[in-house]
N, C-alpha and C positions, 0 to 999 in steps of 0.2 A: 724814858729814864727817870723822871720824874715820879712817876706812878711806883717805880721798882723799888727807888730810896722812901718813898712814903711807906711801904710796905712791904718792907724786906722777908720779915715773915712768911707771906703769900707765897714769894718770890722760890726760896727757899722751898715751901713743900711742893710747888708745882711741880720745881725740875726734878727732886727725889723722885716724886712719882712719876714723871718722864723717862725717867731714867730706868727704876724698876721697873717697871712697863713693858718696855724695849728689852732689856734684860731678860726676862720672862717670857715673850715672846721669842727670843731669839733662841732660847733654851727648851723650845717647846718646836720648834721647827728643826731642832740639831736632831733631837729625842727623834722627831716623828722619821726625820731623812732615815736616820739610824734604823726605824724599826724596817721602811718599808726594804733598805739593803739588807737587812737582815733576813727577811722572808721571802727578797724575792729572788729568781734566781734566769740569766739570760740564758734565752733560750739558743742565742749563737755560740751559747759554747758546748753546742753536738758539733758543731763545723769543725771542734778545734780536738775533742776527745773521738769524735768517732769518723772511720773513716770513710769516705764516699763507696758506694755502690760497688764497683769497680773496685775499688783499693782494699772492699771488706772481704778478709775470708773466708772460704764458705763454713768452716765452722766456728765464727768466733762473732761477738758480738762489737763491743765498742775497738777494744783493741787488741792485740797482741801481746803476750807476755810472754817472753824465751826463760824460762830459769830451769836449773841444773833440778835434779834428782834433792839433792842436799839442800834444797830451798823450797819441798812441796810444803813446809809447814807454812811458810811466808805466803808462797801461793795462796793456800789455801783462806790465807785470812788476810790478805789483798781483794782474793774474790768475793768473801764476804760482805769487807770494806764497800766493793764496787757492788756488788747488787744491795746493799742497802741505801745506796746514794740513788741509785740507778731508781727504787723503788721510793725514796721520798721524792724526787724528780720528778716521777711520775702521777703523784697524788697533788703535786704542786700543780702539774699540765690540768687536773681534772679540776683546778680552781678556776683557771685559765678557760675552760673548756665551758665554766657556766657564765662570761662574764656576757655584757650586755654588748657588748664590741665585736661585730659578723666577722671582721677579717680576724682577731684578737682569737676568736673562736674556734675558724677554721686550723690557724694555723698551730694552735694548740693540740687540736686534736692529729693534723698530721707528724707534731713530733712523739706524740703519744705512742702514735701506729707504729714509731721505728724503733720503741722499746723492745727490746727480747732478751730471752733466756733468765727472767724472773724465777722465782718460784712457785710450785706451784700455788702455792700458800698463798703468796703476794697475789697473783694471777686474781686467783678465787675472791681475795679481799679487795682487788678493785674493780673486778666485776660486779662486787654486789654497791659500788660507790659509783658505778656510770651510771648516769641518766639514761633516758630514750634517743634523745637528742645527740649526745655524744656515741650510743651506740652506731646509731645508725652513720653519723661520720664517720665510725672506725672504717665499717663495716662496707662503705666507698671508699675505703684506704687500701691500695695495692699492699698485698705481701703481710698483713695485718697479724697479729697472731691469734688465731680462733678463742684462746683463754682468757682473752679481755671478755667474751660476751656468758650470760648467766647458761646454767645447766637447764633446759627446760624443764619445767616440774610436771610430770605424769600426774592426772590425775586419774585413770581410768587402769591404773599398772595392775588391779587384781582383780580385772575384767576376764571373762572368757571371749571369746569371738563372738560367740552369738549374743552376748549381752551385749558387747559394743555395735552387732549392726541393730540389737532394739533402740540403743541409745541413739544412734544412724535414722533408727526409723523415726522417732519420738522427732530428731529436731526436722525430717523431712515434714512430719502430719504439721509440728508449727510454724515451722516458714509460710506454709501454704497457707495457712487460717490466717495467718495476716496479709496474705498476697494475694488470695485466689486466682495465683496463675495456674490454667487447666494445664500446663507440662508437665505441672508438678503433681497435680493429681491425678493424671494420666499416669505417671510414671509410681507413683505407692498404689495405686488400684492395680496395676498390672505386674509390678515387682512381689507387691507384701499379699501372699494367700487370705490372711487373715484380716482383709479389710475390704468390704464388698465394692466392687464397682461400679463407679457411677452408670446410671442408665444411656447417658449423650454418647460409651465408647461403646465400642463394637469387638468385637474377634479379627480385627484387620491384620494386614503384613505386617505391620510394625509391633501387632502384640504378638504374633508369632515366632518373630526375630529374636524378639525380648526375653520370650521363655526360653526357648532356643540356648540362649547366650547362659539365664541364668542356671547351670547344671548343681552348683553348688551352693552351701552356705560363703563359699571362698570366694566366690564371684561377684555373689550380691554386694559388699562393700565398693569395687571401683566403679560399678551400675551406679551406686546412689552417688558417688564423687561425678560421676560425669553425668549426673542428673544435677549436684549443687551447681558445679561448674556452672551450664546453660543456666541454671537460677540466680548466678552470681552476674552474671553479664547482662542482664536485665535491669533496665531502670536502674534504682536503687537500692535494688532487691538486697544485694552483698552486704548491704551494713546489717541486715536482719541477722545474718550469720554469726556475727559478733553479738551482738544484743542477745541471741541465744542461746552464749557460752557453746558456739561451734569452734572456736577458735582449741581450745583444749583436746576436743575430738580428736581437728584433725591432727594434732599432734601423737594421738597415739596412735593412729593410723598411719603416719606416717614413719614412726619407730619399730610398726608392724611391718611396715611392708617397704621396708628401705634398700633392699635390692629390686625392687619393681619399679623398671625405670617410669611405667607410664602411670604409675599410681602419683610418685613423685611429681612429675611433668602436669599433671593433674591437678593436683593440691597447689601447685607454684601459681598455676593460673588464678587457680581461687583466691589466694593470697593476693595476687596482682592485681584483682578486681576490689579487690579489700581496700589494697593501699589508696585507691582513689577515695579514699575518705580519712584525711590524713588526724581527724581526730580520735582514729581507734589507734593510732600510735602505742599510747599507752598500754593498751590490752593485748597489740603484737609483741610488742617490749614485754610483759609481764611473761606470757606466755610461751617466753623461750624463741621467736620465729626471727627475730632480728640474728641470732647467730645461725640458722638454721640459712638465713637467705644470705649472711655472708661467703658460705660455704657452697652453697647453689650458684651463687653468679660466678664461678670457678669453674662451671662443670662444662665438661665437651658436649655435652647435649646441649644443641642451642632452644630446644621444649623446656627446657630448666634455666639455662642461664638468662635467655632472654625476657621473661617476664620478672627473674628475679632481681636483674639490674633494674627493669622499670619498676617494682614495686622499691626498692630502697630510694630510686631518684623521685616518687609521689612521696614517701615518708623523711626525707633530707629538707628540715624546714628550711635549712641554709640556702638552699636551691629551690630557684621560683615556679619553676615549670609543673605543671601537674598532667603526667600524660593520663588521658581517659583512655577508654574501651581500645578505639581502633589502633592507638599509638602505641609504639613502642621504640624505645631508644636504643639504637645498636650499638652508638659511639658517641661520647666515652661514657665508659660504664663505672667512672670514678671522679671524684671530684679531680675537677681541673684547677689550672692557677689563669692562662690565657685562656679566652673567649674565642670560640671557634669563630672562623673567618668567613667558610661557607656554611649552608644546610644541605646536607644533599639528602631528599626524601625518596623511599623506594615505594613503590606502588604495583603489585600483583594484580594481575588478572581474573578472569573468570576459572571457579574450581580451585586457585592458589591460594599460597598461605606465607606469614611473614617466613615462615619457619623451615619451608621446603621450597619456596620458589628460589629462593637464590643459594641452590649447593653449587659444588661443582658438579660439572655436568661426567656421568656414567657411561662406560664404553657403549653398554645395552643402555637405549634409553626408556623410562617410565612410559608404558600405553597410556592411552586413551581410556578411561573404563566408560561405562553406560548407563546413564542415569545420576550423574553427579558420583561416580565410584572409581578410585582408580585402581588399574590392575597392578599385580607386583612381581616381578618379573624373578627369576632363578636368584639372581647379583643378590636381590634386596628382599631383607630377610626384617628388617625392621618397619613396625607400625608408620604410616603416614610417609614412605618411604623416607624415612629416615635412615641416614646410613651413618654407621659408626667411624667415626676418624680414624686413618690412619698416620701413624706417626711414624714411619721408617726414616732412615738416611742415607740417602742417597745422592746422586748428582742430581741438579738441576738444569733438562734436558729442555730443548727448544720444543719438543713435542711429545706427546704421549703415546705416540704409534709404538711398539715394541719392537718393529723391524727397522723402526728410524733411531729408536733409541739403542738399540745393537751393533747400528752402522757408527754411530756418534762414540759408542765404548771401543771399538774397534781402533776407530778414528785417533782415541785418545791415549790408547797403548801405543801404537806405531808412531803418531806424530806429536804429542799434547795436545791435550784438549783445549788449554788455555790459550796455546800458539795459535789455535785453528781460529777459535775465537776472535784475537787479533786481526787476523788474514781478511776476515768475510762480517758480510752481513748474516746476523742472526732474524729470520723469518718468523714470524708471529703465526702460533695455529690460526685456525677459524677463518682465515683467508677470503673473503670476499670473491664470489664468482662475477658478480658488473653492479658495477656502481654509474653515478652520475657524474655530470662534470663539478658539483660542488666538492666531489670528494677528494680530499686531504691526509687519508691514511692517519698515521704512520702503518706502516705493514712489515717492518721489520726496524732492527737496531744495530747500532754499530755495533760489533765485537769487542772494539774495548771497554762499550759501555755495559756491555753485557754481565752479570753474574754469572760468573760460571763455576763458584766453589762451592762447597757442599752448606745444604742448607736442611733445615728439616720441613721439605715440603709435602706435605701430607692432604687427604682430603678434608674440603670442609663443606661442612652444610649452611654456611651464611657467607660467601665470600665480600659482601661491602662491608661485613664487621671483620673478619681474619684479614682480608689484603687489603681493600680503601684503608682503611682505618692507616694499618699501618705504611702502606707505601704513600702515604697524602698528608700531612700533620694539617692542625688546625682545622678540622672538620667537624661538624655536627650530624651524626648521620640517625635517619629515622626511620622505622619501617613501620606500615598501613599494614592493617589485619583487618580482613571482613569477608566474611560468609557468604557466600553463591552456591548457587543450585543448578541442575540446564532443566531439570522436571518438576513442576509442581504435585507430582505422584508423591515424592520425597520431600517434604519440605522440613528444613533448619527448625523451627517455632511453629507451630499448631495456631498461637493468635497474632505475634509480631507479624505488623505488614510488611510484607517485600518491598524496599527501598529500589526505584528506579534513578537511573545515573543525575538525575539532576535533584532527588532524595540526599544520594552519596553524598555530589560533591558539595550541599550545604551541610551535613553532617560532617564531613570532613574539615572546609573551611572553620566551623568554626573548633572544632578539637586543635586543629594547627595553630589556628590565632590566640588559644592559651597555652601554647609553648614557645609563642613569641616566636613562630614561622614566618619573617617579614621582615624583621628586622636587619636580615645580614642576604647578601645575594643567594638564591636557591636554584638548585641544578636538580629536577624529577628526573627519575629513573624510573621508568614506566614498561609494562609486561601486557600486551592485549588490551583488556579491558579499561585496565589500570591507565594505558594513555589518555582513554576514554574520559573517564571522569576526573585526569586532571585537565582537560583541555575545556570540558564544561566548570569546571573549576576557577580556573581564569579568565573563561566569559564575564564568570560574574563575580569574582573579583573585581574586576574592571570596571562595572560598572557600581561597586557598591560606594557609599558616602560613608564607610567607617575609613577610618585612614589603614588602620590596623590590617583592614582586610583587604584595602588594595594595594596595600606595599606586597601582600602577596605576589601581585601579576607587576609591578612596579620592578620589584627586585628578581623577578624571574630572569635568568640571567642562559640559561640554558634544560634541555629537554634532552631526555635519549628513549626515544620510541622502538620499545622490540617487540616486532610482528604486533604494531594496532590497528585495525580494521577500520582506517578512516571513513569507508564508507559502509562497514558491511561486511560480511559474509556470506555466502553463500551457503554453508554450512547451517549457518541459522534460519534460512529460509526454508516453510516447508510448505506442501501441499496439503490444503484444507483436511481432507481426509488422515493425514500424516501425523497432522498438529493434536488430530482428535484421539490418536492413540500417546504418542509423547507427553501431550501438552506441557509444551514448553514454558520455560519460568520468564518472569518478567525481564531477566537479564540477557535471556535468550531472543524475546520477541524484541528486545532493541537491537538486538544487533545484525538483523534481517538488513539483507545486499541495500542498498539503495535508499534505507529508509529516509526518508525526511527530516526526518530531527537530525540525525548523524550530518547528511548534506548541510544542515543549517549552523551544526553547532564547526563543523569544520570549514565553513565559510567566517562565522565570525573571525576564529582563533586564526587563520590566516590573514584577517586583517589588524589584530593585536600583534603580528609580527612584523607587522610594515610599519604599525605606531612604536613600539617597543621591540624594537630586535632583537631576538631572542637564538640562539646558537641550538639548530635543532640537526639532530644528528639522529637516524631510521638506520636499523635495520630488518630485516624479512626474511622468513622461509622459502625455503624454493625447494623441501621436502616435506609428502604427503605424512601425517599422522596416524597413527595407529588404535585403531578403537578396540580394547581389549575385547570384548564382548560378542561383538561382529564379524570380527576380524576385516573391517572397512577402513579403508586409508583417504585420508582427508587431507586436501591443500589447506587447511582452517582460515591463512588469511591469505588470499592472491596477490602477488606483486603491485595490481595498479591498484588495489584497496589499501595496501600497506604503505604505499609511497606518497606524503603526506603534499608533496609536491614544492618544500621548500628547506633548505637545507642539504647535509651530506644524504647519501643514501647509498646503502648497501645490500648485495643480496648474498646471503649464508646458507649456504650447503644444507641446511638443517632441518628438523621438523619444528615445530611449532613449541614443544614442550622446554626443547636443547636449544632454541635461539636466545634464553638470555640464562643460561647454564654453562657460562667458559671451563674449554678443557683443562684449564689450567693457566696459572698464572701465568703466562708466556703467549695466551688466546688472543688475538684482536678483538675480541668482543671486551675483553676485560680490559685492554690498552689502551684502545679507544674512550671508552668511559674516564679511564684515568688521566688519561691527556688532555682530555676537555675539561675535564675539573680541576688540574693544576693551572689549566692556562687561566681559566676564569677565576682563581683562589690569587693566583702569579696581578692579578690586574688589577684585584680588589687590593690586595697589598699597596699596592704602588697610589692606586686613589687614595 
């Protein structure tokens, strides 16, 4: 106090300037509050103007507006009102959408995706204001509207044909001078007349086929797409593609030939291969393919939709996983908000594919062909048998017999079908002829738990993506793709060496452990072969010192084995003399009856079932297969080769092709599967 009266003065300007200060300050944070409510706008109030799923019309966007005749003027400049809000709202989201904040981001762009009925105008102006990043969010957004994403720019629009397959040829000759892969020089020696051929080929079968095939200038173009294809899937060969301004190309190939379903299915793979280099982002983004793959991961062909949802979830920097070569994601094929609870991995056989092993299974089933070829029977009219979905409406019947389904319409005019239902157990096709005493079924369902209203059950050609997905929530489901042969006559690659099963399954292992396969309980779904090399899989899993890669065989949680040859085949056994006309391929000669490796590697894995128990559920053929060619019928895997000798086990009426092909969602083969996977999804919940 003393100090204050010696120096009142002091005193005096201190607190002024305290005071202004504070003042100043507090006028500067009123200002800043002010600007940031001024510009910023919450985003929960879509909860409050628009209304849920369900509640929306189907032709109206946020809300409903009933007015008279005598108020279209008002209307009309209401609507105005609201898509101009509707459209600064949306340029707001795309501020939102760059901000440095992952969840701020995500969630940004999912209210973005619920905007509609814009103008076009508006549309076009903020397509050219999304980034790469934001498209490709959309572009994982259910129900999105395709006019968020840019126009691809043609650069090749006043080409003729044949100057686009020179421009075809040109980046073929340069991929290859930076690659010197002989398939691809194999493949311009033998395709382009006007390029001599090397002295190391010859006049063989394959150069005969090739001429054979190309009859036209119209043909030569999908030849060289499924020459890039194989070029893409090499090494690192696919970022070549980019680097040589192929990206443009294939875009006008593909505005060429956009009803050619396998030209498309073609080019998506090539894309797919792309997208594992997620630094060409920018150049798929430029080049129009980010809307292009929006619109593909939609399509009923799962040769298009399925590579196309893997190449957006490699380019979703949001999303950490980066499937390589052999993976492919079946579910979800959109960003999620919860974390799936299971993985369930599907794994094909010898001769299969992500793409055709798991349709629903065909009255007539798929032969046998000869030589790595399969035959295509009257039914199926589509490449790779591929069969086109049907979408009709009708009942959903317990069975696909037509005389049972005639008995059941019958049934439902005289009595209700609904009634019946109640009454009885509803019977699962696919029916198991003997099983063991581990087996647990279920082999049918109560009536009331039954669906029995009309549903649109239709065929499909990937049943773990059309039914798991949706009859299972919280799932991560992934399908393996790789290349087999049964002759080395025919070989996939001319210098790629033939991976044997314990090749595979450290190639596999480690493509899994960068999708973070480990981390949550895993249930394989395995076809033949395919049990094969997960079971050597988990050998050595087991035994490896990364954490990462033995929580694989850690969190194995369950197995379902269809028709795998635990010991062998008989089929692949042949007589020296036999061998020396076939010679059989390396995937062949392991799977000879008896072999020792097979003995060894299913001796370990029954004893990883006794340290880690593992829920393993078999089922087998107990009908010969049909080799187109021959017309020879083959037991492929015999009951005590198939019976793995621990767990459920079951024997199905079927051939080898149709044992993991359910007739329909209502199959045991499909319910079973299902059942084991909710119970083990049901367990993990509760841990």
């Amino acid at each position: 106090m003393h100090f204050f009266k010696k120096y009142p003065k002091f005193f005096k300007f201190t607190c002024l300037a305290t005071i202004s200060g504070g003042t100043g300050w507090l006028c500067y944070q009123i200002q800043t509050t002010k600007n940031v409510l001024t510009n910023a706008l919450d985003t929960s109030i879509l909860s409050i103007v628009e209304p849920t799923i369900t509640e929306k019309p189907e032709n109206e966007d946020f809300v409903v507006i009933d007015m008279g005749r005598e108020q279209e003027g008002q209307d009309a400049s209401f609507r105005s009102n609201w898509s101009s809000f509707k459209f600064s709202f949306a340029k707001r989201l795309l501020i939102l959408a760059n901000s440095e904040n992952k969840y701020l981001r995500k969630k940004a762009v999912r209210q973005l995706a619920r905007i509609k009925k814009l103008d076009n105008w508006q549309f076009n102006l903020l397509s050219n204001m999304i980034d790469a990043r934001t498209a490709v969010g959309l572009a994982r957004t259910p129900d999105v509207d395709p006019r968020f994403f840019i126009t691809p720019p043609l650069r090749y629009l006043g080409h003729t044909h044949n100057m686009i397959v020179d421009v075809m040829k040109d980046l073929l000759v340069n991929l290859h001078a930076i690659s010197q892969h002989p398939c691809m020089d194999y493949f311009i020696s033998k395709a382009f007349s006007d390029i001599d051929a090397p002295e190391k080929f010859t006049e063989d079968m394959t150069y005969i086929e090739l001429k054979k095939s190309i009859q036209s200038s119209d043909e030569l173009l999908p030849l060289c797409l499924e020459s890039l294809l194989h070029h893409a899937s090499v090494g690192n060969y696919a970022k070549d593609i980019a680097e040589l301004n192929g990206l443009p190309l294939l875009m006008e190939i593909h505005n060429r030939f956009k009803d050619n379903v396998e030209v498309s299915a073609t080019i998506c793979r090539i894309i797919s291969y792309l997208s594992m280099h997620p630094e060409l982002l920018e150049e798929l983004y430029n080049t129009g393919w980010i809307g292009i793959l929006a619109r593909w991961v939609k399509s009923d062909d799962v040769r298009i939709s399925i590579p196309a949802a893997k190449a957006l979830a490699n380019l979703d920097s949001d999303e950490e996983p980066l499937y390589k070569q052999r993976l492919y994601p079946l579910h979800p094929t959109t960003r999620i908000v919860r974390d799936a609870g299971v993985d369930v991995v599907f794994v094909h056989g010898l001769l299969g594919g992500v793409f055709f092993t798991w349709r629903q299974r065909l009255r007539q089933q798929d032969p046998l062909g000869f030589l790595g070829k399969k035959g295509t029977p009257e039914s199926i009219t589509q490449k790779s048998s591929y069969v086109e979905p049907c979408r009709t409406k009708r009942k959903r019947h317990c069975s696909s017999d037509p005389d049972i389904i005639e008995f059941m319409e019958d049934l439902e005019e005289h009595v209700g079908y609904s009634s019946l239902c109640k009454e009885y157990d509803v019977v699962w096709e696919d029916i198991p002829t003997n099983t063991n005493d581990d087996a647990v079924g279920p082999y049918s369902c109560p009536g009331y738990k039954y669906n029995c209203s009309e549903s649109d059950d239709y065929f499909t050609n990937c049943w773990p993506r059309d039914w798991l997905a949706e009859d299972c929530e919280h799932l991560r489901i992934i399908g393996v793709n790789y290349e087999t042969n049964l002759s080395l006559w025919a070989p996939i690659c001319r210098v790629e060496k033939v991976k044997n099963l314990t090749e595979r399954s450290e190639e596999l292992i480690e493509q899994l452990a960068q999708v973070q396969v480990g981390k949550r309980p895993i249930v394989w779904v395995t076809h033949s072969m395919g049990g094969l090399i997960v079971k050597c899989l988990l050998n050595k899993a087991s035994k490896s010192s990364d954490k990462a890669i033995r929580d694989m065989y850690l969190n194995t949680k369950g197995i379902i084995f269809y028709s795998t040859p635990h010991i062998g085949s008989s089929v692949a056994t042949f007589s020296q003399a036999s061998a020396l006309v076939i010679w059989p391929s390396v995937e062949v000669q392991e799977l000879q009856r008896d072999s020792p490796q097979l003995l060894k590697m299913h001796e370990d894995f029954l004893e990883l079932t006794k340290i880690n128990p593992i829920r393993v559920v078999t089922f087998v053929e107990t009908q010969p297969t049909v080799v187109s060619a021959m017309k020879f019928k083959f037991l492929v895997v015999e009951p005590d080769s198939g019976n793995p000798g621990c767990g459920e086990y079951y024997e199905i009426p079927l051939d080898h092709l149709g044992i993991c092909k359910p007739a329909s969602r209502q199959s045991f083969l499909y319910q079973k599967v299902l059942s084991v996977i909710k119970d083990i999804l049901k367990h993990h919940d509760k841990v």
